[in-house]
C-alpha positions in Angstrom: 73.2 136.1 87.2 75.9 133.9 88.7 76.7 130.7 86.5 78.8 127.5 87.8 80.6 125.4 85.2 81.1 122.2 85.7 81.9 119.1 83.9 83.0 115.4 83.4 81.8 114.2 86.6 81.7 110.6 85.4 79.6 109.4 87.6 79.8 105.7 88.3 83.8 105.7 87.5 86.2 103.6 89.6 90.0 104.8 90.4 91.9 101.5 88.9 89.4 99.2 90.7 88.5 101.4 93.3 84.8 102.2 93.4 84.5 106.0 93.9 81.0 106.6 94.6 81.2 107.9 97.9 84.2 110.0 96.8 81.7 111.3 94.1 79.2 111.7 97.0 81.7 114.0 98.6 82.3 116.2 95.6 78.2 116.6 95.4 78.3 118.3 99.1 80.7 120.2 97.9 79.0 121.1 94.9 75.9 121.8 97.2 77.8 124.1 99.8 79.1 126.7 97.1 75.2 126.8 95.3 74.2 128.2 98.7 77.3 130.1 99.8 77.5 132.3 96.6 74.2 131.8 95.4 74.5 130.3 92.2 71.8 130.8 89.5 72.7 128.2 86.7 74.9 124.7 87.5 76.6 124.0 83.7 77.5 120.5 83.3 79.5 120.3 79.9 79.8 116.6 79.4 80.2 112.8 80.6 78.3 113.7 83.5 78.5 109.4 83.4 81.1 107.2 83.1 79.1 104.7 80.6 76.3 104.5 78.1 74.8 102.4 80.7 75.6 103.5 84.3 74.3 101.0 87.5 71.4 101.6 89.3 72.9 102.8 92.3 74.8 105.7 89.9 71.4 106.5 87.9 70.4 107.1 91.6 73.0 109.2 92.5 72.4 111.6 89.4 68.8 111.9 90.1 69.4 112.9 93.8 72.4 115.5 92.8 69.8 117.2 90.5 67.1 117.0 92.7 69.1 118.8 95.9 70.5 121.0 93.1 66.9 122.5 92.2 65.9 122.3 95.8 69.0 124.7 96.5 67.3 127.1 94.3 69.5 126.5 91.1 69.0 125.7 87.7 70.9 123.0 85.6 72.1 123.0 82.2 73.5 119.3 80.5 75.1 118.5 78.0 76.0 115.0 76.9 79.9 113.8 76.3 81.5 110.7 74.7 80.8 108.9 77.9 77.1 109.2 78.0 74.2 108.1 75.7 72.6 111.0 74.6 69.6 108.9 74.0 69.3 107.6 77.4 70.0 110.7 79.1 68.1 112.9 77.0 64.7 110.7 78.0 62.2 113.0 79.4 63.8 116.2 78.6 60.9 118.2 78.3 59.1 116.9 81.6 62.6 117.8 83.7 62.7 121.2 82.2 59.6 122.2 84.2 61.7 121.2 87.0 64.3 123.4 85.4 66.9 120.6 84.7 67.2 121.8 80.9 69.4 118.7 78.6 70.5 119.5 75.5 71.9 116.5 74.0 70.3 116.3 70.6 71.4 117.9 67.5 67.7 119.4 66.8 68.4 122.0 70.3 71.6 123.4 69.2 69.9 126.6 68.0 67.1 126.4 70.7 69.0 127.9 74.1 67.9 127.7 77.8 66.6 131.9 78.3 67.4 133.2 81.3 66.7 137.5 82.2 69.1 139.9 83.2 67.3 142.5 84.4 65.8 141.0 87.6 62.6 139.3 86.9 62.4 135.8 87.5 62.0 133.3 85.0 61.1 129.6 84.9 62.9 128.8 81.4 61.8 129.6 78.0 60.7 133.0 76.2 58.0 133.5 78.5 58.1 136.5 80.5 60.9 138.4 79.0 60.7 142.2 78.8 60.8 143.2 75.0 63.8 144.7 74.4 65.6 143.6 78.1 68.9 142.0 78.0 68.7 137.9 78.4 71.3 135.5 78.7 71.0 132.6 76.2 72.6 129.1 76.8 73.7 126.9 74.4 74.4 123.3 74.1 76.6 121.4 72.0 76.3 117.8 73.2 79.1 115.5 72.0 79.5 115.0 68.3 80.2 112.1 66.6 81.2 113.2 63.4 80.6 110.0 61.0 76.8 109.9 62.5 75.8 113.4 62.5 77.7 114.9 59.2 75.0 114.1 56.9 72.6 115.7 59.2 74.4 118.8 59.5 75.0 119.2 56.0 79.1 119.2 56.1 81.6 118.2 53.2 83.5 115.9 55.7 83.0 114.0 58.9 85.3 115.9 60.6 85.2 117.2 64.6 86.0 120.4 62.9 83.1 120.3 60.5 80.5 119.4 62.2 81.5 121.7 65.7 81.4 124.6 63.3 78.2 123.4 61.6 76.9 123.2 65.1 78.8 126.7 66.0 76.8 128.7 62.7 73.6 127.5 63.6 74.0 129.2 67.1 75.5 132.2 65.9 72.3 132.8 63.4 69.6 132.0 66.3 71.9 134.6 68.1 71.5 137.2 65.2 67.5 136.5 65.4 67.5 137.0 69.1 69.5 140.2 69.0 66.5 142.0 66.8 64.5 141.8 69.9 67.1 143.0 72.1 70.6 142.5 73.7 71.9 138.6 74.0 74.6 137.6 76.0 75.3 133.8 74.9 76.9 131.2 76.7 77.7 127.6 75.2 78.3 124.1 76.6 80.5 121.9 74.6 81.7 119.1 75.0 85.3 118.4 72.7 88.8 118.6 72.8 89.6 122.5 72.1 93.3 123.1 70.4 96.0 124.7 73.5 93.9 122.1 76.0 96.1 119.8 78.2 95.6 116.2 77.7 95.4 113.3 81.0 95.2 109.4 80.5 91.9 109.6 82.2 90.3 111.1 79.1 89.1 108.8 76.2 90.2 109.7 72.9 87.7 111.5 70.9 88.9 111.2 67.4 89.3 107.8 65.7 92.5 107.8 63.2 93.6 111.4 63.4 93.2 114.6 65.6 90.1 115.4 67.2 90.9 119.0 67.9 89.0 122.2 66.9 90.9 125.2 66.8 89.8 128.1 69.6 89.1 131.1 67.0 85.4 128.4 66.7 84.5 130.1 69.7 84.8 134.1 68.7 81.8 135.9 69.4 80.6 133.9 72.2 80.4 135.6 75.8 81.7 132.4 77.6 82.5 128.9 76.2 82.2 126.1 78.9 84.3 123.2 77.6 84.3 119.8 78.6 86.7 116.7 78.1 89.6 117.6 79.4 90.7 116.8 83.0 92.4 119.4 83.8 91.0 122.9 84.5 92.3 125.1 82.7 92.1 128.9 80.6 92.3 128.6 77.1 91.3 132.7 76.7 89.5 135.1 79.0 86.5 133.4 78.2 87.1 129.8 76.7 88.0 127.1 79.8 87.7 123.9 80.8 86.3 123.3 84.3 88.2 119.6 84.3 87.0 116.7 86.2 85.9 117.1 89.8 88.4 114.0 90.9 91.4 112.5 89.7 90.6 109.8 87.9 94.4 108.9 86.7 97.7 108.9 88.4 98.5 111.5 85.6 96.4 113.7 87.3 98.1 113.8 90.9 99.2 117.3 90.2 95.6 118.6 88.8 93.8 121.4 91.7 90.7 120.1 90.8 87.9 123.2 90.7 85.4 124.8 88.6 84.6 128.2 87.5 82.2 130.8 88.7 80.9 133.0 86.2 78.9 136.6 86.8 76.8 137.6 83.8 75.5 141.4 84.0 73.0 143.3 81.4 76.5 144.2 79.6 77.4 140.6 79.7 80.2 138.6 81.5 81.6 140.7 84.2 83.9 137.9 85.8 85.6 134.5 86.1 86.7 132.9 89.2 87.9 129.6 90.5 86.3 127.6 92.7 88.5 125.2 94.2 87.3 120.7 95.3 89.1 119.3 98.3 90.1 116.0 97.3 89.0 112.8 99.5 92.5 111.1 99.2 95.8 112.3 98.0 97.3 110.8 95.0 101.1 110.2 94.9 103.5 109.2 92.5 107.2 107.4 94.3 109.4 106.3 92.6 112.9 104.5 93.9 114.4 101.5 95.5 112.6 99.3 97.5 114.5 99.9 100.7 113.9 103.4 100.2 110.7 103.5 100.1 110.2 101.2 102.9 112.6 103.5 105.0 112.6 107.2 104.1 110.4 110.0 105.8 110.4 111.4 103.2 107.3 108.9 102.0 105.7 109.5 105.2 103.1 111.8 103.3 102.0 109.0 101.1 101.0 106.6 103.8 97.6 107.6 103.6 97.4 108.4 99.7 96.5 106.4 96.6 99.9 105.1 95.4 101.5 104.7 91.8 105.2 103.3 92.6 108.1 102.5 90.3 110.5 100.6 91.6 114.3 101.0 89.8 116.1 98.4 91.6 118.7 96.7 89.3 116.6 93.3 90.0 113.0 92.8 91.0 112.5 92.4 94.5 110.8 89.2 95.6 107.1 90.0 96.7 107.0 93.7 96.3 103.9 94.8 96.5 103.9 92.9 99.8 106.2 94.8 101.1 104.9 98.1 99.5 101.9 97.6 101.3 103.1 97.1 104.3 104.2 100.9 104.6 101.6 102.2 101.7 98.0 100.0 102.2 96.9 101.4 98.7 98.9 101.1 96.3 97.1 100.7 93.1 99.9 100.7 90.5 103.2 99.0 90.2 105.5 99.5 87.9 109.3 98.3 87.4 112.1 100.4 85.6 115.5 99.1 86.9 118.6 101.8 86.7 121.0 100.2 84.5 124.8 100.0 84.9 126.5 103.1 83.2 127.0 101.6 79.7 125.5 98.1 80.1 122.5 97.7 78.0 119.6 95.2 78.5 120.4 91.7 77.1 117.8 90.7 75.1 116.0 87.3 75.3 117.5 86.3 72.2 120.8 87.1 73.6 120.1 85.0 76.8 118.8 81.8 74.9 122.3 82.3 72.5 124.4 82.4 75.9 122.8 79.6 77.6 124.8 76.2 77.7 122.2 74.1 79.0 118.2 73.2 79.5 118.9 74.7 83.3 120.1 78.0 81.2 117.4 78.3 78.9 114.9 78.1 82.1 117.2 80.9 84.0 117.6 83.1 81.3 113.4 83.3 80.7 113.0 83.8 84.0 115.0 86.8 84.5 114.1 88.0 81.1 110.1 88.0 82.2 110.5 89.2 86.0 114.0 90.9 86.0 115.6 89.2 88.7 117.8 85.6 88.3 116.6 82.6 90.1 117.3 82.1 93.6 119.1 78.9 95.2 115.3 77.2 95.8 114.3 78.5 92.3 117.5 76.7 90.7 116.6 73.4 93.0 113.3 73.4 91.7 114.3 73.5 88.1 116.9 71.4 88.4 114.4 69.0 90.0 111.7 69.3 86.8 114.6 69.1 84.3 116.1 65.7 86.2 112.2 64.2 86.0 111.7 65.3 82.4 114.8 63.5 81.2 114.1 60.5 83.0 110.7 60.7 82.1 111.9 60.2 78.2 114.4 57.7 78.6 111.6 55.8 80.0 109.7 56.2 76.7 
C-alpha cells in the first residue's frame, strides 16, 4: 500500500496580500499527477488543510473539488484537523463522506477508532469489513489538533498541557493497537497535527502554545510504524519514521529556502518498507535582497529576482526618497520593505531624545522628528515648507 503525506495546505491563505488560490490550484495538479504516476493508495492530510475557522466560499469550493478528483483518481483521504481549522465545521458529515472514502478524524471520540485498510491484497472500502482473520491491516490514526485547556478534562490529564493531553491521546491508540493485534498483525500509522521537539520553526506558522512551549518530545511517538506530522512548514525528518511533510507553498519570506515536497510512504505485510520525497514546483520564486538602492537597481546580479516575490532591505545610510517606486521599477512585486541603514564605524544612532536636546530652534525640533521617523534629513523643499508652517504659526499667535 503506497501512502502520501501531506499537510498544512491552508487553503484560502494569501502571501502578504497576495491571493494564492490559483497558486494553491497549481499545487492540486500536482498533487493529482503524482496519485496517478505512482499510484497512490491513501492521500494523508495532517492539519490546517484551511487557513481559517471560516474559509470563503470560493475556498470551501476548492476543498470539495480537490477531494472529489482525489477519490476519482482512485485514492483515499485521510484528515485531520490543525489549529487553523474548525474541527466542528470540518468534521460535518463525516460519516456520509467516508462512504465516499474521505475518512476525517477531527474529534477526540475517533482517536482510538482508525481508518482499516488490508495488506494482503483484497480491496477494501474502509472499516472492519472484509478483512481476512488473522491478515495483516494497516490502521490509521488521527490526532486532530488539541487544545489543551478544552479537552484536558475530557481526557482525564493532571494538567492542560500539549504534552498531557498528546500522550493521553497517544495511550488510547496504543491500547486499540494492543486489541487489534489479538486478531492479527497491525501496522499503525498516525496523523498529528503539533509541534514535535528537533522540528524547524517558519514565521508562517501560528504559535500553538499560549504562555510557554507547545512542544512534545519525539520518544511520544515510539512504537508507531510512521508518524505524519503537521504544523511545521518545513519538510523535514525528525527519525526514520517521524516527519513533517511541511506546507505545499511558501507562505513567508522565511521560507524562501524551504524545497517544498511531501513524503511517499510503502507499507508491506511486515510494515513500512520505505520513505521517499516527493518534490512541489513552486509557481513564483521567492527572494530575499538586501543592499543599497543603486545596487539593486543596477546589479545583474538581481536579474534572477525580476520575476520573483521580493522581500528587500535597504542599508543605505539615509532612506531614499520613494523607494519602493523605484524598487518596482526593476522588481514589480515586491511585497516587503524593510530599512536597516549600515552605520558609520563607531557612530551609534542618536536617539530622539538626543535630537530634540541638540535642536536650537522650532525648525530643529521639526528636522530632527523627521529624520528620526523616516531616516533621512529634510530636503531643501522639505526645509521651505517648514519654514513656511513655522512663519504662519507664529504670525498666526501674535494675531491672537
Amino acid at each position: 500500500m503506497r501512502l502520501l503525506h501531506t499537510s498544512d495546505w491552508h487553503l484560502g491563505r494569501s502571501f502578504h496580500g497576495v491571493g494564492m488560490l490559483d497558486a494553491q490550484r497549481n499545487f492540486i495538479e500536482q498533487l493529482l499527477a503524482v496519485i496517478r504516476e505512482q499510484s497512490v493508495d491513501v492521500v494523508l492530510i495532517a492539519g490546517d488543510v484551511y487557513d481559517r475557522a471560516l474559509p470563503g466560499l470560493d475556498v470551501v469550493k476548492l476543498l470539495d473539488e480537490a477531494l472529489v478528483r482525489i477519490t476519482d483518481a482512485g485514492a483515499k483521504v485521510v484528515l485531520t484537523s490543525g489549529n487553523h481549522d474548525s474541527a466542528i465545521r470540518l468534521g460535518f458529515a463525516s460519516r456520509l463522506l467516508e462512504r465516499g472514502g474521505v475518512h476525517l478524524r477531527t474529534r477526540l471520540e475517533d482517536l482510538d477508532s482508525p481508518v482499516v485498510f488490508p495488506l494482503d491484497g483484497i480491496p477494501l472500502d474502509g472499516g472492519d469489513s472484509g478483512v481476512r482473520p488473522g491478515a495483516p491491516v494497516l490502521a490509521v490514526y488521527g490526532i486532530p489538533y488539541l487544545e489543551p485547556r478544552l479537552v484536558a478534562e475530557r481526557l482525564n490529564t493532571q494538567t492542560a498541557s500539549h504534552f498531557d493531553v498528546t500522550q493521553a491521546a497517544v495511550q488510547r491508540i496504543h491500547q486499540d493497537i494492543a486489541r487489534r493485534s489479538e486478531a492479527g498483525p497491525v501496522h499503525s500509522v498516525v496523523l498529528a497535527h503539533t509541534f514535535a521537539s528537533g522540528g524547524i520553526t517558519s514565521d508562517s506558522e501560528r504559535d500553538l502554545s499560549i504562555g510557554g512551549l507547545g512542544a512534545v518530545p519525539l520518544d511520544l511517538f515510539d512504537g508507531f510504524g510512521y508518524t505524519a506530522l503537521g504544523h511545521l512548514h518545513g519538510r523535514q525528518e525528525l527519525s526514520a519514521h517521524v516527519r513533517y511533510s511541511g506546507s505545499p507553498l511558501a507562505y513567508s519570506f522565511s521560507e524562501a529556502k524551504h524545497r517544498k515536497g511531501a513524503w511517499l510512504i510503502d507499507v508491506g505485510v511486515d510494515g513500512v518498507e520505505s520513505v521517499e520525497e516527493v518534490l512541489w514546483e513552486a509557481p513564483r520564486e521567492l527572494a530575499v535582497l538586501r543592499g543599497k538602492l543603486a545596487g539593486l537597481l543596477e546589479s545583474e546580479e538581481y536579474s534572477w529576482a525580476e520575476t520573483a516575490y521580493c522581500q528587500i532591505t535597504l542599508t543605505d545610510a539615509s532612506r531614499p526618497a520613494q523607494a519602493m517606486e523605484q524598487l518596482r521599477t526593476r522588481f514589480p512585486d515586491t511585497l516587503v520593505l524593510g530599512f536597516d541603514p549600515e552605520e558609520s564605524a563607531g557612530k551609534a544612532k542618536a536617539s530622539y531624545s538626543s535630537r530634540l536636546a541638540e535642536a536650537e530652534d522650532d525648525l530643529g525640533v521639526c528636522c530632527g522628528f523627521l529624520d528620526h521617523v523616516r531616516g533621512r534629513p529634510a530636503d531643501d523643499t522639505e526645509l521651505a515648507a517648514l519654514r513656511e508652517a513655522l512663519e504662519a504659526v507664529r504670525l498666526e499667535g501674535a494675531e491672537l
